[in-house]
C-alpha positions, 0 to 999 in steps of 0.5 A, a space after each residue: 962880745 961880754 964875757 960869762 961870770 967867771 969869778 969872785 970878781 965879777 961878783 963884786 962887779 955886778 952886786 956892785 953895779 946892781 946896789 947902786 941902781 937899788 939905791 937911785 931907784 924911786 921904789 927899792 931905796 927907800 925899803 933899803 935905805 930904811 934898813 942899812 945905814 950909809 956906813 951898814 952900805 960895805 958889810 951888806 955889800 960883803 954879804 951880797 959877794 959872799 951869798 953870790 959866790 955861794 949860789 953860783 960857784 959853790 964857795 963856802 962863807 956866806 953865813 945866815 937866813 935871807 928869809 928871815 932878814 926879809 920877813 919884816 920888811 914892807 914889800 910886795 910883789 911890785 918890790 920883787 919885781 922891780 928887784 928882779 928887774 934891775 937885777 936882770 939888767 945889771 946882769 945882761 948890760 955886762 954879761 953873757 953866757 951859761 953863769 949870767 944866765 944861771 944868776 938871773 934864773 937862782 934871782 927869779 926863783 929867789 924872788 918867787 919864794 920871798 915874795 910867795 913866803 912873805 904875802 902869803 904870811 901877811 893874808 893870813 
C-alpha cells in the first residue's frame, strides 16, 4: 500500500520525480530546457517545493507569479496536458490518499486556467 503526501519531504520526492519525466519528455524539455539553464535546474526545484508545500499544506514562503512567468512561453493545450499527465503519474506511482488526491485536483485546475489565460490571449 503507498502511503498519502504527508510533508515537506514527500514534496521533494514527487517534484523531483516529477521534473525528471518533464526533462526526458520529447514535448515538455524543450520549453523547459529552453527557459532553465542546467545550473537554473536546483532553484526552480526550490520553488517548485516551496509553491507545493504552499498549495497543499498552507506553508508560507513561496513567493511570485506562476502566470506571468508562463505567459510567454510557446505552449498550448497539448503542452498542459501532457503536463498534467506525467504529473498524474508521478503522483499515483508513489501515493494514495486524501493530499495525492488533492495535489492532482489543485494541478488539473492550475492547468486549466494557465492554458484558458494564456490561449485565450494569444486568439486575441
Amino acid at each position: 500500500m503507498k502511503k498519502d503526501i504527508q510533508n515537506s519531504s514527500d514534496i521533494e520526492i514527487f517534484v523531483n520525480s516529477f521534473y525528471k519525466k518533464i526533462t526526458a519528455d520529447e514535448l515538455l524539455s524543450p520549453i523547459f530546457n529552453s527557459k532553465i539553464r542546467e545550473e537554473e535546474w536546483p532553484v526552480h526545484l526550490g520553488r517548485m517545493y516551496q509553491f507545493w508545500n504552499a498549495i497543499l499544506f498552507s506553508e508560507r514562503g513561496f513567493e511570485g507569479n506562476p502566470m506571468q512567468k508562463h505567459m510567454s512561453l510557446p505552449i498550448e493545450e497539448a503542452h498542459f496536458s501532457q503536463w498534467l499527465a506525467l504529473f498524474r503519474q508521478t503522483i499515483d506511482e508513489a501515493y494514495e490518499g486524501p493530499k495525492a488526491e488533492e495535489a492532482k485536483l489543485r494541478a488539473t485546475s492550475i492547468a486549466q486556467v494557465m492554458n484558458f489565460k494564456i490561449t485565450s490571449l494569444k486568439t486575441k
